[in-house]
PANURO-869932 format. One line per field, with one value per residue (C-alpha): x, y, z; residue in one letter; residue number from 1. Coordinates in steps of 0.2 Angstrom, whole numbers. Example, Ala and Ser with C-alpha at 12.3 -4.5 7.8 and 13.67 -1.06 7.14 Angstrom:
! PANURO-869932
x: c(62:68)
y: c(-22:-5)
z: c(39:36)
res: c(a:s)
n: c(1:2)
//
This chain:
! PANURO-869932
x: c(70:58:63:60:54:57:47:59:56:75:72:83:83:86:93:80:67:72:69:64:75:89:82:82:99:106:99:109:116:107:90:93:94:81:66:53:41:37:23:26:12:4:2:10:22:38:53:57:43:48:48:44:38:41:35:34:42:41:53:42:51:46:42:28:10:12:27:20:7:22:28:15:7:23:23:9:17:29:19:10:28:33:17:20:36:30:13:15:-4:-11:-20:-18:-33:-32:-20:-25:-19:-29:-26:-9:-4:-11:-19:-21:-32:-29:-35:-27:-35:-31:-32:-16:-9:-1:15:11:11:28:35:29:35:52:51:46:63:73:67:66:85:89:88:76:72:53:51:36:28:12:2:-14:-30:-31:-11:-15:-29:-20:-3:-11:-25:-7:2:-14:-18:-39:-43:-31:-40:-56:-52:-44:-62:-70:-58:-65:-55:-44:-37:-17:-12:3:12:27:40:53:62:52:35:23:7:-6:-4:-9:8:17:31:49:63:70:63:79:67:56:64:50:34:24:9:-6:-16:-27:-47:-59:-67:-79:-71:-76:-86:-100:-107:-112:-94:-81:-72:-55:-39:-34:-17:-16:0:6:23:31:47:58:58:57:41:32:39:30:15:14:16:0:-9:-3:-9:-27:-29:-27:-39:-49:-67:-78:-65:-63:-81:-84:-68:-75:-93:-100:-110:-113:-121:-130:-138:-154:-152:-140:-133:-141:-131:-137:-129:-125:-124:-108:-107:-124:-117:-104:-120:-128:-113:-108:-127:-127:-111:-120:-134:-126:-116:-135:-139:-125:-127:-145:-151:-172:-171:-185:-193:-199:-207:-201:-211:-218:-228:-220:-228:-216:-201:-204:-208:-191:-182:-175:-185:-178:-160:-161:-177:-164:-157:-176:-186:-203:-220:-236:-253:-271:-267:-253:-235:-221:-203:-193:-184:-164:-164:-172:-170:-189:-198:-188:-194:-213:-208:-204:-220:-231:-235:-234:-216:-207:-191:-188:-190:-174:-163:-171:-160:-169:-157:-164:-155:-162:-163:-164:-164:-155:-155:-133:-130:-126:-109:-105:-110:-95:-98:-102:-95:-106:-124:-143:-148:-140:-142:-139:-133:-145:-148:-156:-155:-168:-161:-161:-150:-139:-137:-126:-110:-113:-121:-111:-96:-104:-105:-86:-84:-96:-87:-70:-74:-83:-67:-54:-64:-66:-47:-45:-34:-31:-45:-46:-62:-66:-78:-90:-98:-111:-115:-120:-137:-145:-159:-160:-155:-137:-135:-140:-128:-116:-123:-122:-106:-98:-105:-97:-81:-80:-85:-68:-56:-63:-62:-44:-48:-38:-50:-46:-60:-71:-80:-97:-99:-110:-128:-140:-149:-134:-113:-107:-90:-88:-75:-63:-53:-37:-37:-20:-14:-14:-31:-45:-65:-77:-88:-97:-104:-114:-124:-129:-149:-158:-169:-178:-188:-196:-200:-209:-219:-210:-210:-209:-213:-202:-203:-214:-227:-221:-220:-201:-192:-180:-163:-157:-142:-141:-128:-122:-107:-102:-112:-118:-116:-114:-98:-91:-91:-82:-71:-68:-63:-50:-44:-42:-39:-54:-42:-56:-51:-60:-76:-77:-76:-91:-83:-72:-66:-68:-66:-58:-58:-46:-55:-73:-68:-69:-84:-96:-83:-81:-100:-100:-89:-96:-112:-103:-96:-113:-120:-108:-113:-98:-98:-90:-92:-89:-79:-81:-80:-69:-54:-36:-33:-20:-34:-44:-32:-28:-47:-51:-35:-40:-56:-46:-54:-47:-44:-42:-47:-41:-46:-38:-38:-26:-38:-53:-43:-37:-53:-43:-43:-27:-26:-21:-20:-25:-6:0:5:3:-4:-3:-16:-27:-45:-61:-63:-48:-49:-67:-61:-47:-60:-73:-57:-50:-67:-73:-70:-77:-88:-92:-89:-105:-120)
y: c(-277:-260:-243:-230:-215:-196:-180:-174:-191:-198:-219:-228:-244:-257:-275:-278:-271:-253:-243:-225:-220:-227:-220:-205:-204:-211:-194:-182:-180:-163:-170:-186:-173:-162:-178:-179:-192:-197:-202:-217:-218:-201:-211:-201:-214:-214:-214:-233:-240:-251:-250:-269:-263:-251:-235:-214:-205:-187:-183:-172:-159:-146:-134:-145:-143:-162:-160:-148:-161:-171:-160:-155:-173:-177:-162:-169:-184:-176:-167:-182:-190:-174:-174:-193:-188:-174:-182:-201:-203:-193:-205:-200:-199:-192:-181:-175:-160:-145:-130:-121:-131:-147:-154:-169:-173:-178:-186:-182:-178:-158:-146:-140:-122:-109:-114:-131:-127:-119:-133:-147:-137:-137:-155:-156:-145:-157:-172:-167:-163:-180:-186:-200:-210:-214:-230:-238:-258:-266:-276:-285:-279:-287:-289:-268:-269:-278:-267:-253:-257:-265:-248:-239:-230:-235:-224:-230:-246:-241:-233:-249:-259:-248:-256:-271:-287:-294:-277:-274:-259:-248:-241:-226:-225:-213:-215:-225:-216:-227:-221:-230:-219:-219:-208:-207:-198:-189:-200:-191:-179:-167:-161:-154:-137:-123:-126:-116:-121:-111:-114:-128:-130:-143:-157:-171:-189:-194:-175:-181:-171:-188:-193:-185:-169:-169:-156:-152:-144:-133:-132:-125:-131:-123:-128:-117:-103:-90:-95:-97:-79:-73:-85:-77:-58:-62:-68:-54:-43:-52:-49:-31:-32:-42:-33:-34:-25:-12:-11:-7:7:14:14:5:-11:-20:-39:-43:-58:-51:-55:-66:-69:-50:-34:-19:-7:10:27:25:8:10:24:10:-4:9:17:-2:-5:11:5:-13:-4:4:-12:-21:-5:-7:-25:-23:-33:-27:-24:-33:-36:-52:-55:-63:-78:-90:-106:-121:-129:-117:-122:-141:-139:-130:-145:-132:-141:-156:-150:-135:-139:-138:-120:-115:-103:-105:-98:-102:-94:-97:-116:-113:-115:-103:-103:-85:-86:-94:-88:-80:-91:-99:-82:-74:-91:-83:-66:-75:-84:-67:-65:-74:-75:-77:-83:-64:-59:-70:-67:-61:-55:-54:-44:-39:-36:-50:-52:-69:-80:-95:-104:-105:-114:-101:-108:-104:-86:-74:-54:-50:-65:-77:-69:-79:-63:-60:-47:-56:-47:-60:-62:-75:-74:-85:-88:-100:-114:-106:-93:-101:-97:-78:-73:-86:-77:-60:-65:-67:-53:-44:-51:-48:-31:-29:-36:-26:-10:-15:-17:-36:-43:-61:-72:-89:-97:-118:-129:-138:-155:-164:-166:-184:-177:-170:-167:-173:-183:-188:-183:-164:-165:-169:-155:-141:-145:-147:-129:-122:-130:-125:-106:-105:-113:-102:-85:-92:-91:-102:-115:-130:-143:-146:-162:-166:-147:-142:-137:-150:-143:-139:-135:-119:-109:-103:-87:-85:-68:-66:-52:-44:-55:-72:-76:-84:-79:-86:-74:-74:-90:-94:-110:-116:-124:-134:-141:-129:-118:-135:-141:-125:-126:-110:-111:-98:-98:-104:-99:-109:-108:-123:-121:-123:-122:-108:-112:-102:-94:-93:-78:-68:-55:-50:-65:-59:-40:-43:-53:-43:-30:-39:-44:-27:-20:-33:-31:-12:-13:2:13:14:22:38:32:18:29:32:48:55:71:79:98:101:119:125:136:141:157:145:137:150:149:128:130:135:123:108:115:118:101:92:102:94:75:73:64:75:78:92:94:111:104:115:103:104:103:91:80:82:76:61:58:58:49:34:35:33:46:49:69:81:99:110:128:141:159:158:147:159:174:168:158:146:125:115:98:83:64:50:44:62:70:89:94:112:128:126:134:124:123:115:103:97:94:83:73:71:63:52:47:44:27:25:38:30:48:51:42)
z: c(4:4:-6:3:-8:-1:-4:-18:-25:-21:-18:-5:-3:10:9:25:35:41:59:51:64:53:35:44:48:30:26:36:55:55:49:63:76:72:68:81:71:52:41:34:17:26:42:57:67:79:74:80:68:58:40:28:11:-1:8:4:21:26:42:53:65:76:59:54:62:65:74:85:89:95:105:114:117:122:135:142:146:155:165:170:174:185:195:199:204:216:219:222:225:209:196:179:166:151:143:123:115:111:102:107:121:131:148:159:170:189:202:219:236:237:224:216:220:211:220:213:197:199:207:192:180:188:188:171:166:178:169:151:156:160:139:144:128:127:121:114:119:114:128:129:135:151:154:152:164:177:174:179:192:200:198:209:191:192:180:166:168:168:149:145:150:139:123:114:119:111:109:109:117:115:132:129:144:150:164:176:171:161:151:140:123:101:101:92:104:103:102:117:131:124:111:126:130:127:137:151:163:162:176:186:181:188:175:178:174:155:156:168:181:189:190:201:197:192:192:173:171:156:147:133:121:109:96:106:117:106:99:117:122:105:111:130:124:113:128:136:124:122:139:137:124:130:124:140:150:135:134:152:151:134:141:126:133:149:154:168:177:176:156:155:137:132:128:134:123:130:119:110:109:100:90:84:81:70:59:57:51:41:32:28:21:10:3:3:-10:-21:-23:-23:-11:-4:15:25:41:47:65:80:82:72:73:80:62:51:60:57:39:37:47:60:74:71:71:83:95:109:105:101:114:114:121:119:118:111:115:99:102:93:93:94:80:80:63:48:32:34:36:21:12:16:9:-6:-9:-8:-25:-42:-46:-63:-67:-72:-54:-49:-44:-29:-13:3:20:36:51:60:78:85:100:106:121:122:139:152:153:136:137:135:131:113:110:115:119:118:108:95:75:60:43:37:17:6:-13:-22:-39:-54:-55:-70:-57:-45:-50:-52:-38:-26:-35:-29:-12:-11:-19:-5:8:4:-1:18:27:18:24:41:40:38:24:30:26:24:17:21:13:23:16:21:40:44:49:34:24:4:-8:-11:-30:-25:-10:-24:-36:-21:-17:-34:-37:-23:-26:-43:-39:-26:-38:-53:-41:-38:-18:-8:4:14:16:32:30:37:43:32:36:38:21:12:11:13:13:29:31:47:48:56:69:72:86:72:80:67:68:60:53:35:27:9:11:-4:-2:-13:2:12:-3:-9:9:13:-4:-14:-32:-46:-64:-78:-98:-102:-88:-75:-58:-52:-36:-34:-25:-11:-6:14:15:32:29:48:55:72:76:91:88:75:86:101:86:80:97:102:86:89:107:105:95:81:64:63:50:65:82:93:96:83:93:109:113:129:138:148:157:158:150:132:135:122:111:112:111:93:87:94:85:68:69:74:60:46:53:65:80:95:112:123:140:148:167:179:175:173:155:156:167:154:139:150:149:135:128:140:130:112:107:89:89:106:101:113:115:126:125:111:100:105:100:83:79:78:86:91:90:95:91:104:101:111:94:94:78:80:76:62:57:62:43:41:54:48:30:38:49:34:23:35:42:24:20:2:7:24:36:43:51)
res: c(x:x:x:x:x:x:x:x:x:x:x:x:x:x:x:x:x:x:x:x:x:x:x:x:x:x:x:x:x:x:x:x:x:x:x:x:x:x:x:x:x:x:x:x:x:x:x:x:x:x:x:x:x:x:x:x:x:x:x:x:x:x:x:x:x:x:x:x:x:x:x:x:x:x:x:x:x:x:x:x:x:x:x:x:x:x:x:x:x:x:x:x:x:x:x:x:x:x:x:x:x:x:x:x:x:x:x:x:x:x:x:x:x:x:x:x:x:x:x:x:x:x:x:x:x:x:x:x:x:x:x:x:x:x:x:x:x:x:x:x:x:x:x:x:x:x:x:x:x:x:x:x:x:x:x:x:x:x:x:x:x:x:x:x:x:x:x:x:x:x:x:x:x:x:x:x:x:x:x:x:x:x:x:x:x:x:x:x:x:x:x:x:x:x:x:x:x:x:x:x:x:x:x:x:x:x:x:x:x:x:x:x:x:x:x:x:x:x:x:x:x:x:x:x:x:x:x:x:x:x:x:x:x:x:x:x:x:x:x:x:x:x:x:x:x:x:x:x:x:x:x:x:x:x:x:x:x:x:x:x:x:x:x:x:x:x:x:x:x:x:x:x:x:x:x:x:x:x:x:x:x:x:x:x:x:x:x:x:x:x:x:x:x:x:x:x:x:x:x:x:x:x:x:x:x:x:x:x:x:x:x:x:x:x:x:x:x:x:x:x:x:x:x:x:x:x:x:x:x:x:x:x:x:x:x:x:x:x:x:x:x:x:x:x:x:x:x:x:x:x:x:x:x:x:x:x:x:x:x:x:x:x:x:x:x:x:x:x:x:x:x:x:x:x:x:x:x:x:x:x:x:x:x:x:x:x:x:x:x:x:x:x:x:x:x:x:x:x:x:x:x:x:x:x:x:x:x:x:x:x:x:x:x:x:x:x:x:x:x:x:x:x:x:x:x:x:x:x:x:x:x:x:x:x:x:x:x:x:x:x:x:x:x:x:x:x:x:x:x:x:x:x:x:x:x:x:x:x:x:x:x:x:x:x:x:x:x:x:x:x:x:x:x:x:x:x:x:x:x:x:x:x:x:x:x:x:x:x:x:x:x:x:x:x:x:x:x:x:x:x:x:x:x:x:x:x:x:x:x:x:x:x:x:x:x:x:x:x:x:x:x:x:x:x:x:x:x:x:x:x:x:x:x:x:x:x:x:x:x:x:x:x:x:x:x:x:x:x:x:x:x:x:x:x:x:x:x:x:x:x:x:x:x:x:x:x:x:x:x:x:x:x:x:x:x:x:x:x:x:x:x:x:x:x:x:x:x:x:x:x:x:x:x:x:x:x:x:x:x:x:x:x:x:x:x:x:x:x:x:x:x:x:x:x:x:x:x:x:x:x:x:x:x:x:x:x:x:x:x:x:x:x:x:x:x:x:x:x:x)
n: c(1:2:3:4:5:6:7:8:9:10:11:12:13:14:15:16:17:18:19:20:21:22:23:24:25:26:27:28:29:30:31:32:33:34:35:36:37:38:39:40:41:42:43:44:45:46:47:48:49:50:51:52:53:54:55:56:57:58:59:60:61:62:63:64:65:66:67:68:69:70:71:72:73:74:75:76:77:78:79:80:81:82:83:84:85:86:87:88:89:90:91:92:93:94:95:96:97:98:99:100:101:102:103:104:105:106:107:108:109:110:111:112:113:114:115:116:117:118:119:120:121:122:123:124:125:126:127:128:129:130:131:132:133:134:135:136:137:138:139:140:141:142:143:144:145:146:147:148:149:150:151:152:153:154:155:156:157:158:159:160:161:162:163:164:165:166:167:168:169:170:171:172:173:174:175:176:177:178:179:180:181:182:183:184:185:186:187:188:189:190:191:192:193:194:195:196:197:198:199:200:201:202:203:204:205:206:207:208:209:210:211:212:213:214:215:216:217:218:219:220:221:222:223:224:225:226:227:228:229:230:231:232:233:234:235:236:237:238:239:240:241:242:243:244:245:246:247:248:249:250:251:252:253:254:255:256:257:258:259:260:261:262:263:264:265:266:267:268:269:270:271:272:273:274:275:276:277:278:279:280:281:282:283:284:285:286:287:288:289:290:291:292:293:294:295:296:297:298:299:300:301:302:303:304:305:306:307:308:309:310:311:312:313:314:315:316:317:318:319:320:321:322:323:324:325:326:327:328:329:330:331:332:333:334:335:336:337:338:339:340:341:342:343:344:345:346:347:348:349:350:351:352:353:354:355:356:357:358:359:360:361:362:363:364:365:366:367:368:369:370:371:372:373:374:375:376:377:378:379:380:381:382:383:384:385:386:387:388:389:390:391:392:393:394:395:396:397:398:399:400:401:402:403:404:405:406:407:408:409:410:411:412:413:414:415:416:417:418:419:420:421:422:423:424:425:426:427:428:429:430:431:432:433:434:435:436:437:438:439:440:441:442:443:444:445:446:447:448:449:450:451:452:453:454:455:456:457:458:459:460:461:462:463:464:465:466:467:468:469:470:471:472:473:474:475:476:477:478:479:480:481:482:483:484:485:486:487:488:489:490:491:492:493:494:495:496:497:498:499:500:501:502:503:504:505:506:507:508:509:510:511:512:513:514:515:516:517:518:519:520:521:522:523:524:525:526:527:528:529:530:531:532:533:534:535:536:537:538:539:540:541:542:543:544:545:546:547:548:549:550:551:552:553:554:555:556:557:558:559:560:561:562:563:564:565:566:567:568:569:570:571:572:573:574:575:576:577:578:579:580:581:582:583:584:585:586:587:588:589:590:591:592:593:594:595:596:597:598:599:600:601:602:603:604:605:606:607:608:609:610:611:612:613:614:615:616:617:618:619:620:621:622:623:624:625:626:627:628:629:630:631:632:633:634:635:636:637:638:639)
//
């Protein structure tokens, strides 16, 4: 006779055992309707499990993430079940959900087309429309095997001689479609209404290149259609922003195969690189951090101390010469740990903080690669604090506010930081993995920052908080990290000296604010579409001529305004003005300054915003106290 127990803590009880299906609808008709799955004692099942024992149930629906889940696996299943339909042949593989949406993999002997596509999810609306209930049964391993090598499915065997025997199986149906699933499922395919196909990629069976290549349909499922209009109009709108194509219109980088994985940074996308660095220097004096340079290379020796080339020999580059080998460096920590150990140092001296704008190398595979993105050479706002153990707290707790500080400037309010524990491969004993990430813990809960936990994604010398950004489109970045490290100073032999004359190793605080440059930047322009705020823009105005009758006069005030640390530009071509306008405005450039006979006569300018606003006549000395405010962000104008 189980009591079931509700999230508001209401018990029901049950004279015998009880289908969640009917606690469910005990507890309302709207509830009943609305229920995709539940967790049973936090366990995620269908809505036919049954219940024994005295148990806690939450209803899941399409609001919760869980439900989504549901959905969306359940989607899959009915894209499987309308390409059957269509395609008597296909073999279905495998069909798991993946972040906003789905896919499954088919084998068939022609690739699908776009008409395809339109024609299986027709299919998929036709069937979800006939209320199929999906139903759940268990089967043995080998009846399982034989069911499907009987049905013509050879792949769904072959996944189910992979199981240990012995094994019982679970099988969902709806309609006349069968597939080998966990689940749980939706009761009924009613509940699928909102879902789109994406498109058609190949995929190796099981991932090998060895095995044959398969058709994955993507898909994508939503609760209702509201939510996947919202979902399309921000793919729509990442595709316009997408920041290789705004880099080649804003002429601020390119890629090339001769380089693959490199940037080569043209002259306003460098002007961006360096007031972005020039900003970050400024934030490494306030919080008073020493700037340093370390080299490029170093011996294949150093790298194996640190544990790096145990971890990342793959990523590594090397070279050798002099019958030594060197790795180009993936990162910087071990070389800022050599700074450190030049010279006596006293427990005075910490806590130490070490930045440099590192550039390092790793070997990404070429597949991977993607704009700013993803790049083989990459900057780092690297920095390593070398402090005390009674200094944790305090300087971790600076870091958070350095980052935070950092983001809110570059216009970025919605951070979210997660705590990564120990990964299984790692370096260290277990009482200081525990020590490292108690401190961490403590410092978030004592900042009163709100963190999820990520276990086993720590470094492999320490845990870390890592912080993801949401851009304006709801998308997450992982940008800044601390990594707490009480590891790599002692396997690299640094010590400092304590009060009374010991020799102690100092801890250190791995810290990067923007992560890579590079990727920042790629952030930063879709998160702008290129429309830079004024202390941000390559180019924060641009005089425009109307005739070559201005072009002395527009002389001057390019001067005066190069003078005063602004960044302009000058267009005194033989163009229409109105080509001109359009120009430039294609270019996002903040302010248009436009200068007729009019503007020469008076000594005056008249200006105009990227968004098409006419801001009217006003003097040049006007005009530059207006740029200098709105381009000085805490001071931040000029560069």
């Amino acid at each position: 006779m189980p009591t079931i127990t509700l999230p508001d803590n209401r018990q029901l009880p049950f004279d015998e055992p009880v289908r969640v299906e009917t606690v469910v609808a005990s507890i309302g008709a709207g509830l009943a309707k609305a229920a995709l799955a539940a967790k049973v004692n936090d366990v995620l099942v269908d809505l036919s499990y049954v219940i024994e024992q005295d148990a806690s149930l939450k209803v899941i629906t399409a609001k919760d993430p869980e439900g989504l889940e549901v959905l969306r696996h359940s989607t899959a299943h009915l894209l499987a079940q309308a390409v059957k339909a269509l395609f008597p042949s296909a073999q279905v593989t495998i069909g798991p959900v993946i972040e906003d949406g789905f896919y499954y993999d088919f084998a068939l002997e022609r690739s699908f087309t776009p008409e395809d596509l339109e024609s299986i999810e027709a299919k998929m609306q036709e069937l979800a429309a006939k209320e199929y209930e999906v139903t759940r049964r268990v089967m043995g391993r080998d009846e399982a095997i034989a069911f499907f090598r009987d049905s013509g499915e050879n792949y769904k065997a072959e996944i189910i001689e992979g199981i240990p025997a012995g094994e019982t199986l679970s099988l969902y149906q709806q309609g006349d479609f069968v597939d080998l699933c966990r689940g749980p499922h939706v009761p009924n395919t009613r509940h699928l209404k909102a879902f789109k196909l994406m498109k058609v990629a190949g995929a190796y069976w099981r991932g090998d290149s060895n095995n044959a290549m398969l058709q994955r349909i993507y898909g994508t499922a939503w609760a209702d259609e509201k939510a996947l209009a919202a979902y399309l109009y921000r793919l729509e709108e990442a595709e316009k922003r997408d920041h290789r194509k705004l880099g080649k219109l804003l002429d601020l980088f390119h890629t090339q195969e001769e380089a693959p994985g490199m940037i080569f940074w043209h002259a306003k996308g460098w002007q961006l690189y360096r007031v972005i660095e020039a900003y970050i220097r400024r934030k490494l004096h306030e919080y008073d951090y020493q700037e340093i340079r370390t080299p490029q290379i170093a011996d294949k020796i150093l790298w194996e101390k640190s544990g790096h080339w145990a971890q990342y020999r793959e990523e590594m580059w090397m070279t050798s010469t002099e019958n030594r080998d060197y790795a180009i460096k993936p990162m910087s920590c071990p070389l800022h740990v050599q700074v450190f150990k030049q010279g006596l140092r006293s427990y005075r001296d910490l806590p130490l903080r070490l930045a440099e704008f590192g550039s390092c190398h790793r070997n990404e595979a070429s597949g991977t690669l993607h704009g700013l993105m993803r790049v083989r050479q990459l900057t780092q706002d690297d920095g390593h604090l070398f402090i005390r153990e009674d200094q944790i707290e305090a300087e971790a707790s600076k870091l958070l506010d350095l980052v935070y500080e950092v983001y809110h400037d570059f216009g970025f309010d919605d951070v979210h930081c997660r705590l990564s524990t120990r990964p299984d491969k790692r370096v260290g004993e277990e009482a200081v993995w525990d020590k490292a990430e108690i401190a961490l813990q403590q410092v978030l809960e004592r900042k009163g920052v709100q963190w999820t936990l990520q276990p086993g994604d720590g470094a492999f010398y320490g845990p870390k908080i890592d912080f993801k950004l949401r851009d304006c489109l709801g998308r997450e970045w992982q940008c800044g990290t601390v990594q707490l490290d009480f590891q790599m100073p002692g396997r690299l032999e640094a010590y400092y000296i304590d009060e009374v004359g010991n020799k102690v190793v100092p801890i250190m605080l791995h810290r990067a604010v923007l992560g890579s440059m590079e990727r920042f930047i790629g952030v930063l322009i879709e998160h702008f579409a290129g429309k830079f705020p004024v202390w941000l823009a390559p180019v924060q105005a641009s005089i425009l001529t109307v005739s070559d009758k201005q072009a002395e006069y527009a002389q001057k005030i390019y001067e005066s305004l190069k003078k005063e640390g602004l960044r302009v530009e000058k267009d005194l071509r033989n163009e229409k003005i109105g080509f001109k306008i359009r120009e430039h405005t294609l270019q996002k450039v903040p302010y248009l300054i436009i200068i007729g006979d009019k503007e020469v006569n008076s000594s005056q300018i008249t200006l105009r915003s990227r968004s098409g606003e006419d801001l009217g006549a006003m003097s040049l000395a006007d005009f530059t106290s207006l740029l200098e405010k709105e381009s000085a962000l805490l001071g931040r104008g000029k560069s």
